[in-house]
TIBA-647463 format. One record per residue: residue number from 1; residue in three letters; x, y, z of N, C-alpha, C in turn. Coordinates in nm, 3 decimals, always signed. Last residue first. Example, Ala and Ser with C-alpha at 12.3 -4.5 7.8 and 13.67 -1.06 7.14 Angstrom:
2
+-----+-----+---------+---------+---------+---------+---------+---------+---------+---------+---------+
!   k !   r !    n_c1 !    n_c2 !    n_c3 !   ca_c1 !   ca_c2 !   ca_c3 !    c_c1 !    c_c2 !    c_c3 !
+-----+-----+---------+---------+---------+---------+---------+---------+---------+---------+---------+
!   2 ! ser !  +1.285 !  -0.225 !  +0.708 !  +1.367 !  -0.106 !  +0.714 !  +1.290 !  +0.003 !  +0.787 !
!   1 ! ala !  +1.319 !  -0.569 !  +0.780 !  +1.230 !  -0.450 !  +0.780 !  +1.320 !  -0.330 !  +0.780 !
+-----+-----+---------+---------+---------+---------+---------+---------+---------+---------+---------+
END
This chain:
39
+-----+-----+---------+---------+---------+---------+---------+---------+---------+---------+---------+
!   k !   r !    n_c1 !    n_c2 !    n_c3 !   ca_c1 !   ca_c2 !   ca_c3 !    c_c1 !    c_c2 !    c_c3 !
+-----+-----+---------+---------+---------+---------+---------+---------+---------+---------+---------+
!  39 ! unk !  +4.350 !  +1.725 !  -5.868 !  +4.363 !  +1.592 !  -5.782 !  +4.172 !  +1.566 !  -5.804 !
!  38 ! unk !  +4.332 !  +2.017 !  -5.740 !  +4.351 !  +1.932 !  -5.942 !  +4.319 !  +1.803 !  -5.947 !
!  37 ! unk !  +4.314 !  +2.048 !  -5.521 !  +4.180 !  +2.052 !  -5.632 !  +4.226 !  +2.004 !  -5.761 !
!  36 ! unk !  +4.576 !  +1.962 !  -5.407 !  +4.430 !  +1.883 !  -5.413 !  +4.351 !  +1.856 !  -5.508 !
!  35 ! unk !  +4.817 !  +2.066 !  -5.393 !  +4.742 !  +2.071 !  -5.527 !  +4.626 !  +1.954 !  -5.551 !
!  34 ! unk !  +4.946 !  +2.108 !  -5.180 !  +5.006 !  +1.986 !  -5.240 !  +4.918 !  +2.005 !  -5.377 !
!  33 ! unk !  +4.840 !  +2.310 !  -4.972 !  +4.922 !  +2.394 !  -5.045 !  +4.979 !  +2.220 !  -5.164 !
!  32 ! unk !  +4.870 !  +2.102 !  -4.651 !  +4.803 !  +2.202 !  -4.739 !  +4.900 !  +2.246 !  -4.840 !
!  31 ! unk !  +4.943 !  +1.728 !  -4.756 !  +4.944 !  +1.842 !  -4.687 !  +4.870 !  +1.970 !  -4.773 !
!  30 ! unk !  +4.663 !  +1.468 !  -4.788 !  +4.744 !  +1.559 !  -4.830 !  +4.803 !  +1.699 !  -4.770 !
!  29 ! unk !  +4.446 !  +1.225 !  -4.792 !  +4.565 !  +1.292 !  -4.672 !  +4.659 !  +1.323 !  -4.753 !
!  28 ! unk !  +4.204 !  +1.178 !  -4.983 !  +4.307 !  +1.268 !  -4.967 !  +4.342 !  +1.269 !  -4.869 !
!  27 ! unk !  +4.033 !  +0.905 !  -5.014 !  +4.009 !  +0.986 !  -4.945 !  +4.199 !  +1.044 !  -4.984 !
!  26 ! unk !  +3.727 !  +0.769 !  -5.193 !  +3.872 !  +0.797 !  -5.175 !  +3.878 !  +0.923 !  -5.113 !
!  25 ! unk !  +3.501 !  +0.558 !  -5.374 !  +3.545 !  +0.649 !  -5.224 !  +3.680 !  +0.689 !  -5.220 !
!  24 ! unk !  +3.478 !  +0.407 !  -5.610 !  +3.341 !  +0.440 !  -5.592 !  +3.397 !  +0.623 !  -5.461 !
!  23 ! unk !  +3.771 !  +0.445 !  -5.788 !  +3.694 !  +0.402 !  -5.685 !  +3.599 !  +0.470 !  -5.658 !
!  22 ! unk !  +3.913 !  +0.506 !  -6.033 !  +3.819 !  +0.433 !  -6.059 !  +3.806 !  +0.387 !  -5.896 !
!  21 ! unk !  +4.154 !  +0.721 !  -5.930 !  +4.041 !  +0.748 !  -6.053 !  +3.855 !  +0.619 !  -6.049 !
!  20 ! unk !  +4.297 !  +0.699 !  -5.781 !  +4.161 !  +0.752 !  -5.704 !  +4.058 !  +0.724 !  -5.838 !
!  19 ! unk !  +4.524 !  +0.641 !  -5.883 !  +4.478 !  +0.559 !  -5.767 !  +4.368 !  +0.601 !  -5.737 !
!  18 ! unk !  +4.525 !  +0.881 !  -6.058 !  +4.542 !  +0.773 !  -6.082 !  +4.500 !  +0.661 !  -5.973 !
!  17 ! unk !  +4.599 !  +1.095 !  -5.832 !  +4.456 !  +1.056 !  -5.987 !  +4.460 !  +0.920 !  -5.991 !
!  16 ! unk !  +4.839 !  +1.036 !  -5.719 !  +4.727 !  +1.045 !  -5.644 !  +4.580 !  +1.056 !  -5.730 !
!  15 ! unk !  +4.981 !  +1.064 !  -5.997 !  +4.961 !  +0.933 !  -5.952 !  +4.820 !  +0.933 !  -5.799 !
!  14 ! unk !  +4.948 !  +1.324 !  -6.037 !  +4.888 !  +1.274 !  -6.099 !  +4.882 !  +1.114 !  -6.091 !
!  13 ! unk !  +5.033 !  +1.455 !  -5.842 !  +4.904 !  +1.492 !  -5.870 !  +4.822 !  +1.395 !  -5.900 !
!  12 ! unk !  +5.287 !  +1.342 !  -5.827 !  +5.229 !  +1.334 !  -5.683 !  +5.100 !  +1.371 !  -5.747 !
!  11 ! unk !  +5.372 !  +1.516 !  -6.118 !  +5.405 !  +1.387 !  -6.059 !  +5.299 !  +1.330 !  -5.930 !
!  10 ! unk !  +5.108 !  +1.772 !  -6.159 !  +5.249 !  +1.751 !  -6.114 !  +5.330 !  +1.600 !  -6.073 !
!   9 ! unk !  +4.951 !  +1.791 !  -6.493 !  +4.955 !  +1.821 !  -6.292 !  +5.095 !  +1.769 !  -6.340 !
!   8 ! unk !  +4.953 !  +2.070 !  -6.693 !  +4.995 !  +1.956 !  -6.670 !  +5.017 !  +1.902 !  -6.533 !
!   7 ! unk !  +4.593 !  +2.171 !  -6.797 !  +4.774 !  +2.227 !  -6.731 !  +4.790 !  +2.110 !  -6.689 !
!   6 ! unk !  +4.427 !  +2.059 !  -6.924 !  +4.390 !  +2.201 !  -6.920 !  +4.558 !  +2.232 !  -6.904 !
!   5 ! unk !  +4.408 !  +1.703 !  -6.999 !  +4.444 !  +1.819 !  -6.869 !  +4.443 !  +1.977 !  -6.976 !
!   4 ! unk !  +4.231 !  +1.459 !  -7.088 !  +4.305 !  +1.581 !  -7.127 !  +4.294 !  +1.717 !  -7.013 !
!   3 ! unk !  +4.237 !  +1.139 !  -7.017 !  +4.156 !  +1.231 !  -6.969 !  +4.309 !  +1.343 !  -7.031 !
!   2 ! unk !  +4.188 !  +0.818 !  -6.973 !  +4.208 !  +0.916 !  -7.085 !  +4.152 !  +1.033 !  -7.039 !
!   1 ! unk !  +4.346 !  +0.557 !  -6.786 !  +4.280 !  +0.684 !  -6.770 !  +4.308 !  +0.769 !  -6.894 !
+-----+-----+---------+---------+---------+---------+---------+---------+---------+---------+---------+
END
């Protein structure tokens, strides 16, 4: 994944990217307040 962040996500951000990056579907079970929208 090459991608330039704006702000640096957070560990949990950025491996939940990472597993999501290249599937057609993915789904978030995340608690509230975990930093979704960066995700």
């Amino acid at each position: 994944m090459n991608y330039k962040f704006k702000t640096k996500p957070y560990g949990h951000q950025l491996t939940a990217l990472e597993k999501s990056w290249q599937k057609k579907v993915y789904a978030l079970f995340m608690e509230m307040g975990t930093g979704k929208t960066k995700v």
